[in-house]
KOLDRENVEX-470305 format. One line per field, with one value per residue (C-alpha): chain; x, y, z; residue in three letters. Coordinates in nm, 2 decimals. Layout:
N
unit	c(A|...) $
c1	c(X|...) $
c2	c(Y|...) $
c3	c(Z|...) $
code	c(Ala|...) $
//
This chain:
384
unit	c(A|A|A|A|A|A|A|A|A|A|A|A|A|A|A|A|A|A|A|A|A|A|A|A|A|A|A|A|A|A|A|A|A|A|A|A|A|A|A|A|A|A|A|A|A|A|A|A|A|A|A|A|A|A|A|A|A|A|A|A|A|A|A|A|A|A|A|A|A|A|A|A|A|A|A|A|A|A|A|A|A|A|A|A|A|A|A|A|A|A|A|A|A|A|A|A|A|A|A|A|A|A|A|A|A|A|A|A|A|A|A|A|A|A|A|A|A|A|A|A|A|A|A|A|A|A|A|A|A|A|A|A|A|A|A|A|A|A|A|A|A|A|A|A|A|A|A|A|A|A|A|A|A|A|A|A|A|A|A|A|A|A|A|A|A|A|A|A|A|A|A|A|A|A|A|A|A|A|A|A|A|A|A|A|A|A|A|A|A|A|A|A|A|A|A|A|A|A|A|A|A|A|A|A|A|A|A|A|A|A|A|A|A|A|A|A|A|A|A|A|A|A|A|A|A|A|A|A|A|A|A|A|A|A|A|A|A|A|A|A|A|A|A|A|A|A|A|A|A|A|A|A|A|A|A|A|A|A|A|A|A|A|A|A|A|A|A|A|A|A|A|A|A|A|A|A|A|A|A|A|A|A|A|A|A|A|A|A|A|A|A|A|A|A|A|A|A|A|A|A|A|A|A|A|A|A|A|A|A|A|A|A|A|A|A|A|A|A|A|A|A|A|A|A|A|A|A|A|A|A|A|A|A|A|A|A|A|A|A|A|A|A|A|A|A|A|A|A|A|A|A|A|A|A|A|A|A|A|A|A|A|A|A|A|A|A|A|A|A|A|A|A|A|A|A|A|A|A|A|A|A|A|A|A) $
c1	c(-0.52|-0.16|0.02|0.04|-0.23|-0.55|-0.61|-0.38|-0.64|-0.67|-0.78|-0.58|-0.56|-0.70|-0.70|-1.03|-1.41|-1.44|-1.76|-1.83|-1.50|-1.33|-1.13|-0.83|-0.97|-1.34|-1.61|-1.77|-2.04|-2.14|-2.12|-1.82|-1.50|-1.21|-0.85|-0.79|-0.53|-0.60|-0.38|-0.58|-0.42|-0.50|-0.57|-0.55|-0.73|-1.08|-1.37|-1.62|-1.87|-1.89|-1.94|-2.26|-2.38|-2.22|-2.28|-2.37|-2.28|-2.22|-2.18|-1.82|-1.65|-1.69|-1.34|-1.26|-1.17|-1.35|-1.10|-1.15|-0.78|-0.65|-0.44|-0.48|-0.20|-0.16|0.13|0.27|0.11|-0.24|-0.38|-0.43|-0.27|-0.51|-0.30|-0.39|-0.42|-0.13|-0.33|-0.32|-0.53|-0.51|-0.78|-0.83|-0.97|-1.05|-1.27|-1.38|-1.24|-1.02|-0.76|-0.56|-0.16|0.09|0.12|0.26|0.54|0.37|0.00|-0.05|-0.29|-0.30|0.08|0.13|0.20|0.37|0.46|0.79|0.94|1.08|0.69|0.77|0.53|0.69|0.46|0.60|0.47|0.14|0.04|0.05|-0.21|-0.15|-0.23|0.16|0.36|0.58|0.92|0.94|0.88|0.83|0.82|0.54|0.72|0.44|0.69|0.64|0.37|0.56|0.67|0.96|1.12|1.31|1.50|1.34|1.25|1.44|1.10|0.83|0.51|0.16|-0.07|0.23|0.24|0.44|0.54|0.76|0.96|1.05|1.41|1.25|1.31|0.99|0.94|0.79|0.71|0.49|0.27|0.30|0.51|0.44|0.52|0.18|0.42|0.34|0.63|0.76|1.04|1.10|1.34|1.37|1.40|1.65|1.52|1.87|1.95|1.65|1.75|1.58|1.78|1.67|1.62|1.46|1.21|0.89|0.82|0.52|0.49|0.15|-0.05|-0.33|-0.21|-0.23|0.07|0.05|0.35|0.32|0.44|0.77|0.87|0.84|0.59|0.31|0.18|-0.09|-0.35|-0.33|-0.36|-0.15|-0.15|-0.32|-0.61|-0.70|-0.41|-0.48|-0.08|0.09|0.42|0.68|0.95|1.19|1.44|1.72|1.78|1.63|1.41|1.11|0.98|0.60|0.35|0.00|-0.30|-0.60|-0.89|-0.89|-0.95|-1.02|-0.95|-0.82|-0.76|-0.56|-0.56|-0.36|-0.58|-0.47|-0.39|-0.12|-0.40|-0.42|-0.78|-0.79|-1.14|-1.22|-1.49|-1.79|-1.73|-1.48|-1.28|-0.98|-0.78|-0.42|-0.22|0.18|0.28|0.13|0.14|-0.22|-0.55|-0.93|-1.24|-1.39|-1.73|-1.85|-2.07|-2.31|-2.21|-2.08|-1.75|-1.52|-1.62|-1.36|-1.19|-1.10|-0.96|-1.09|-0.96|-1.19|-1.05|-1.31|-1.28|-1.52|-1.65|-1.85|-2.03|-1.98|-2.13|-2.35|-2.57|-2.86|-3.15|-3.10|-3.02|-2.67|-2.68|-2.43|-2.52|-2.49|-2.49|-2.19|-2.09|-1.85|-1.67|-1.57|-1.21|-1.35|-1.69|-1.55|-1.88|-2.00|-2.29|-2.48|-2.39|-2.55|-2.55|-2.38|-2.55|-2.46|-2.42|-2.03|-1.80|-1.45|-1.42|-1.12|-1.12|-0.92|-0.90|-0.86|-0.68|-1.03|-1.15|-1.38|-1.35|-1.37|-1.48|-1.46|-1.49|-1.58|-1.90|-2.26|-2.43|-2.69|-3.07|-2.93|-2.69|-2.37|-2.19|-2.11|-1.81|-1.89|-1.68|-1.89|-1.70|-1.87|-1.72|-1.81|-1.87|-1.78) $
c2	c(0.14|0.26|0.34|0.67|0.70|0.91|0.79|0.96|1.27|1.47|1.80|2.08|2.23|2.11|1.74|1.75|1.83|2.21|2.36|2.49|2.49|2.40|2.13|2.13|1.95|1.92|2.24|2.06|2.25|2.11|1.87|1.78|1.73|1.54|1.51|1.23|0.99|0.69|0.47|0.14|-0.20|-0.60|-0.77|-1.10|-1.45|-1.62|-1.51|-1.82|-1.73|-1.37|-1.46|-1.34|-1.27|-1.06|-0.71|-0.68|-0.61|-0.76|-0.62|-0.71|-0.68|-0.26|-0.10|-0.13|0.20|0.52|0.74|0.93|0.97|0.63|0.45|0.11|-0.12|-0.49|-0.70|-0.96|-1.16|-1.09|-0.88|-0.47|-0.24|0.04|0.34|0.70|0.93|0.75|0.44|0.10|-0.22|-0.50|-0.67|-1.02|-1.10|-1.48|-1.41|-1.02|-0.85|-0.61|-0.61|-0.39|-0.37|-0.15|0.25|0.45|0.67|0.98|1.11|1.19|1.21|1.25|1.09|0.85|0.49|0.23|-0.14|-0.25|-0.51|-0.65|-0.63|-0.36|-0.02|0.32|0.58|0.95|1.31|1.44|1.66|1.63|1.75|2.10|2.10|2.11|1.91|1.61|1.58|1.24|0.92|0.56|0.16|-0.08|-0.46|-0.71|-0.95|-0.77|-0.57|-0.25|0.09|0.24|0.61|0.57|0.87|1.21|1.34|1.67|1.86|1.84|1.72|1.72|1.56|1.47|1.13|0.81|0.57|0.23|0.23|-0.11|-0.11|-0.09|0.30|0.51|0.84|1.15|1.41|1.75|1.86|2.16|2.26|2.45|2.77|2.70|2.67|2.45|2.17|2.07|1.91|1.51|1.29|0.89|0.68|0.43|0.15|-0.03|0.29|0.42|0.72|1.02|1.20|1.48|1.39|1.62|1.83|1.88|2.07|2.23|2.27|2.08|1.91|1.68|1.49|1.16|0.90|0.64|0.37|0.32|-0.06|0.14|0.18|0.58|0.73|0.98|1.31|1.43|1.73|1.87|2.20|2.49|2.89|2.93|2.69|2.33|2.23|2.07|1.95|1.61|1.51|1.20|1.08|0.91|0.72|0.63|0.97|1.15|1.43|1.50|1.60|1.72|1.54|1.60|1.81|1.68|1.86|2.01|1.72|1.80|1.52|1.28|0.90|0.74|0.35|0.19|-0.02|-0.36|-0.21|0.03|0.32|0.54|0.65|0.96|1.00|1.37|1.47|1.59|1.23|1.35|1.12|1.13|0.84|0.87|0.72|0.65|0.55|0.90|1.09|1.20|1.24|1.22|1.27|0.89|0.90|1.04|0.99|1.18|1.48|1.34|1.41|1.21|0.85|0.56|0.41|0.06|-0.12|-0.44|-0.81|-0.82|-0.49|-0.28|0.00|0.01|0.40|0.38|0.58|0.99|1.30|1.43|1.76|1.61|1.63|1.83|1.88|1.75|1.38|1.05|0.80|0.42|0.43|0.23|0.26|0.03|0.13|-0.05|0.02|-0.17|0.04|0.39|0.34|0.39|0.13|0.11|-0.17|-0.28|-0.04|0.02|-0.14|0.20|0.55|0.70|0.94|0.97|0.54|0.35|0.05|-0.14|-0.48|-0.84|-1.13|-1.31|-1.02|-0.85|-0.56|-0.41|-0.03|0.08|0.38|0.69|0.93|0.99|1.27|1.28|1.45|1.79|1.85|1.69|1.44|1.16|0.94|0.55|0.23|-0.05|-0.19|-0.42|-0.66|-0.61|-0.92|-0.81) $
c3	c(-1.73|-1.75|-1.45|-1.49|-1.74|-1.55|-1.32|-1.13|-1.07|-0.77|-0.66|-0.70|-0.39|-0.08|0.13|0.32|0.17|0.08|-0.04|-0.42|-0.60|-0.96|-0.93|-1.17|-1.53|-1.41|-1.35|-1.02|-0.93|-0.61|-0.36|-0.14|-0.29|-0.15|-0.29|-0.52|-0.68|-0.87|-1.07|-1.19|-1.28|-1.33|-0.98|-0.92|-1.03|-1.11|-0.89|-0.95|-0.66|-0.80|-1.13|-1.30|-1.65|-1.97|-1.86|-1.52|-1.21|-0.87|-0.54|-0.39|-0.07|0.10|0.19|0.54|0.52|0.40|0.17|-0.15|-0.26|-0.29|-0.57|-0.66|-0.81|-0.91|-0.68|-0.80|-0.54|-0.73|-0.48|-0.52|-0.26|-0.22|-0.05|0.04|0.34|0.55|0.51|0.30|0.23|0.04|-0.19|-0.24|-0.55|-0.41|-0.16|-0.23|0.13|0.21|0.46|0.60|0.58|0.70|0.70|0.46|0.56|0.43|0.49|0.10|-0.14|-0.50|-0.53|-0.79|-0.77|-1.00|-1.02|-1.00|-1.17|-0.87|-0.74|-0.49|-0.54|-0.59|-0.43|-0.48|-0.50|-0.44|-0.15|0.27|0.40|0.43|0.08|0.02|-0.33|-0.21|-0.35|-0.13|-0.23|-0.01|-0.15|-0.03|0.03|0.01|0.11|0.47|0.44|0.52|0.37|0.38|0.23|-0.07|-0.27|-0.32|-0.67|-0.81|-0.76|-0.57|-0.77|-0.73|-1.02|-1.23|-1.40|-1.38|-1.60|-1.58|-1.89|-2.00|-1.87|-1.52|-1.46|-1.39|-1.58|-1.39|-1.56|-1.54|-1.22|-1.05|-0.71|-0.38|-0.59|-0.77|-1.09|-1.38|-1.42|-1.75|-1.61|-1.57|-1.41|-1.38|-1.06|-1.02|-0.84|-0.85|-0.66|-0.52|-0.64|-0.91|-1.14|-1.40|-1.81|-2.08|-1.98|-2.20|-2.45|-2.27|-1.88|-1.79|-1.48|-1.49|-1.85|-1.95|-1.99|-2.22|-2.31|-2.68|-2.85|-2.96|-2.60|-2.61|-2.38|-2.52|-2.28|-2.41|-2.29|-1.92|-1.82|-1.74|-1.71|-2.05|-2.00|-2.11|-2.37|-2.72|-2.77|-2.73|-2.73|-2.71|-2.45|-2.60|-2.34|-2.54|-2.60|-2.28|-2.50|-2.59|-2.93|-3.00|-3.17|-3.34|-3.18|-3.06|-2.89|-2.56|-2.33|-1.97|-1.66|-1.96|-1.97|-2.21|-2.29|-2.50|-2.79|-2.93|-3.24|-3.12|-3.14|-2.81|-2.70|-2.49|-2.30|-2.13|-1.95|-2.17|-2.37|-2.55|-2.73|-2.94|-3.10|-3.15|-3.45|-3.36|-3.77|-3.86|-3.55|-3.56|-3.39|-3.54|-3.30|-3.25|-3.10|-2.82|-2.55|-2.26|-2.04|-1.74|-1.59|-1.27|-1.47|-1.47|-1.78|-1.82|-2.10|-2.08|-2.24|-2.56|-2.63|-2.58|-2.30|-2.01|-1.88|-1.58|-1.37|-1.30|-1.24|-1.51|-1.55|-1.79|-1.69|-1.42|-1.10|-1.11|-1.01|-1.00|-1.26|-1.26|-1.61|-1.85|-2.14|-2.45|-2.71|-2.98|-3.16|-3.44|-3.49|-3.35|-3.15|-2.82|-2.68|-2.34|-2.09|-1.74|-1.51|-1.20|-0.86|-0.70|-0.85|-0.81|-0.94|-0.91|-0.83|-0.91|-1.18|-1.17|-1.45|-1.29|-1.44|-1.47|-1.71|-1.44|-1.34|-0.98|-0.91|-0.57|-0.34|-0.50|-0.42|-0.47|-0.48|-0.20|-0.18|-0.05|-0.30|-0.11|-0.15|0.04|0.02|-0.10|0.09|-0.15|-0.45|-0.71|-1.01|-1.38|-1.60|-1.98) $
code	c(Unk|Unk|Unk|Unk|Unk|Unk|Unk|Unk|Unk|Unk|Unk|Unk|Unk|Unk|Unk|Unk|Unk|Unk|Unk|Unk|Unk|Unk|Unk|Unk|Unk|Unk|Unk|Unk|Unk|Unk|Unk|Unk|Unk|Unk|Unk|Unk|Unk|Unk|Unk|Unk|Unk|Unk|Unk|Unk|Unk|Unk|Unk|Unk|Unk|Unk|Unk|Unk|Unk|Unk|Unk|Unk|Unk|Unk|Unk|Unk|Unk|Unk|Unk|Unk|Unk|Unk|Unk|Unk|Unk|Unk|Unk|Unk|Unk|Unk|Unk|Unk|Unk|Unk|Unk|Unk|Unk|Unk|Unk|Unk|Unk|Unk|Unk|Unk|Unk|Unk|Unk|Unk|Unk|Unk|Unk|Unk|Unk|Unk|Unk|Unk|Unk|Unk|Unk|Unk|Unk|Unk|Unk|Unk|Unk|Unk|Unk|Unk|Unk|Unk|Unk|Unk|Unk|Unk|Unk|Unk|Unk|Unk|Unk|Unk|Unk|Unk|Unk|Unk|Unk|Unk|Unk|Unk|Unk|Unk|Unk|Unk|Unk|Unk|Unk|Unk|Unk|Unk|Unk|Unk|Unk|Unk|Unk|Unk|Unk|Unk|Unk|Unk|Unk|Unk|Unk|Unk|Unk|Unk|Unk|Unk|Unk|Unk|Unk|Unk|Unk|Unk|Unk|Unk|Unk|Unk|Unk|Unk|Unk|Unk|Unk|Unk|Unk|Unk|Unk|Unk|Unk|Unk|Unk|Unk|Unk|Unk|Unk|Unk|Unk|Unk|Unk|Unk|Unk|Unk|Unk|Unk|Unk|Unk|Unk|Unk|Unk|Unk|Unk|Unk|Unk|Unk|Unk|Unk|Unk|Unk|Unk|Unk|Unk|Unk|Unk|Unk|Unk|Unk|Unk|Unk|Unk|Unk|Unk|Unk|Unk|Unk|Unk|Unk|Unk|Unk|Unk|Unk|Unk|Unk|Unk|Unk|Unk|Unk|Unk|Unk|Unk|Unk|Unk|Unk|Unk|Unk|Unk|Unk|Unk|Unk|Unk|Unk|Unk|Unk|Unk|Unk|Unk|Unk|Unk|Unk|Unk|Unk|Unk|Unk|Unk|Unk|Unk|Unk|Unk|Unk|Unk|Unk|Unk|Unk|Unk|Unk|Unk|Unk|Unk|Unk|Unk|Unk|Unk|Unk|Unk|Unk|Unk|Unk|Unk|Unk|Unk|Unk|Unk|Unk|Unk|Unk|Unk|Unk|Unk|Unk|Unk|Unk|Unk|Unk|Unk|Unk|Unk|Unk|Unk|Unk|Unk|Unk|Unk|Unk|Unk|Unk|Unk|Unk|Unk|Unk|Unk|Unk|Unk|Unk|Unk|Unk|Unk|Unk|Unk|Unk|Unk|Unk|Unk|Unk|Unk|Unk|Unk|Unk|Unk|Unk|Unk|Unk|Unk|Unk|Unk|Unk|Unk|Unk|Unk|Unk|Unk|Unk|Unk|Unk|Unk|Unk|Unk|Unk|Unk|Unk|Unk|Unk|Unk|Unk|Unk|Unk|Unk|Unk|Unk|Unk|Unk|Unk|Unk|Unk|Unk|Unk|Unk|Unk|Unk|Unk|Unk|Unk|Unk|Unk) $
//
């Protein structure tokens, strides 16, 4: 996934279950819901004693910790910082366990987070938990294993994106603040400076969007949601000039992902099944496929080039359950197939894709007999 791409969801309001309750690009009917943040990227090296056949599943190391509203992001070192609720652990690929590292500066949830080229990870926004937007911002060192503040952004954000441009700056954009108001501004952080500063705001004020770097180097927002409802419009960042231009409609999408396909193509997933391909030469979208209700599922793009969905909360037949169900699709067919399913049944998980082609889901929740939902500490590994 992109950094910055969905999987940066939470909740809009709230950091601690709450009963009955829509949750900002999903209906969730029941159950308990807790805020959220994901970001998934690679992890690190070859897993031979978890290997197992072409799609299935095998159960990993559990999370030492139990936490809905995590990130998850590749270091350098090839293991994944997972970081959320003032907490932080690390994930060895090698030997499946988690460890714990140091504390983050700030008890947030539903921040972003973002690789930097000098390995460090930027972890800004999101809310405290008085349910309040973060303007502040802190760096993970996995040299030390510490965190430390960093520059504030111009604006507090909550459920904004991020997204490392390839000069080494990280674009923010969209969100909404403590004033409940939609952001369509953006600014860049400096990490020769540690510093934010404002560029061109968008065209449209939006939360809850998809980010997506495209092979030209400008970065695609597309869908979201703001005062009038779910949006349909899409438009382009381009950093050598600081502004943003619009770009074809799509459909609606609601808690969208966006990957970026081999071919240059960008593939936007909502809940519902969704799905919408974007064409950069012609600036376009077209449906392609679709798949089963089911909403809070993970997308993964994986090294064949097909994209992994996994998992979620789905209304047929009911009651409303959690499925273990996966699903492929194909860039070259348009086509959604079935895959193995999941050991355990979660919504709302992070993926996250490892260098050996696996990929690891973990955390997440389950909907129980009574209607709850209980949070999940397992994680398992994907064999494509």
């Amino acid at each position: 996934m992109q950094s910055g791409g969905k999987d940066n969801r939470g909740c809009r309001r709230g950091f601690g279950p709450v009963a009955l309750r829509l949750r900002r690009g999903a209906l969730i009917p029941l159950g308990l819901i807790c805020a959220l943040g994901a970001i998934a990227a690679p992890a690190f090296g070859p897993t031979p004693a978890l290997a197992q056949a072409s799609g299935t599943w095998v159960t990993t190391g559990s999370m030492t910790t139990l936490s809905g509203n995590f990130s998850a992001t590749l270091l350098q070192n090839g293991q994944v910082l997972a970081a959320g609720g003032g907490s932080a652990s690390l994930y060895n690929p090698a030997t499946g366990k988690w460890t714990a590292t140091g504390s983050m500066t700030t008890v947030r949830s539903a921040g972003t987070a973002t690789a930097l080229q000098d390995g460090e990870v930027l972890i800004a926004g999101g809310q405290n938990s008085s349910s309040m937007a973060l303007a502040s911002a802190e760096l993970y060192n996995p040299a030390t294993g510490t965190f430390s503040q960093t520059g504030s952004m111009t604006d507090a954000r909550n459920n904004g994106t991020a997204t490392l441009l390839p000069n080494g700056e990280v674009l923010m954009a969209g969100g909404f603040n403590n004033a409940g108001t939609y952001l369509a501004s953006a600014e860049l952080y400096n990490p020769a400076t540690g510093t934010f500063s404002p560029t061109g705001s968008m065209t449209t004020a939006r939360e809850n969007q998809t980010a997506t770097l495209l092979q030209n180097g400008e970065v695609l927002v597309a869908a979201g949601v703001n005062s009038t409802g779910f949006l349909a419009s899409a438009e382009l960042y381009n950093p050598a000039t600081g502004t943003w231009t619009a770009t074809g409609i799509g459909r609606q999408l609601t808690a969208p992902h966006a990957v970026l396909l081999a071919n240059g193509d960008v593939l936007a997933v909502g809940n519902g099944g969704v799905t919408d391909l974007y064409n950069p030469v012609t600036g376009t979208w077209s449906p392609s496929g679709s798949f089963d209700d089911r909403n809070g599922f993970s997308v993964t793009l994986l090294g064949t080039g097909k994209v992994l969905v996994a998992g979620g909360l789905t209304y047929k037949p009911r009651p409303t359950h959690t499925t273990a169900s996966a699903l492929l699709y194909d860039p070259t067919t348009g086509k959604w197939t079935a895959t193995g399913a999941l050991n355990t049944a979660r919504w709302e998980q992070k993926a996250v894709l490892l260098q050996s082609g696996q990929v690891l889901v973990a955390g997440g929740f389950k909907v129980g007999g009574t209607g709850g939902s209980m949070g999940l500490t397992s994680a398992e590994l994907y064999q494509p």
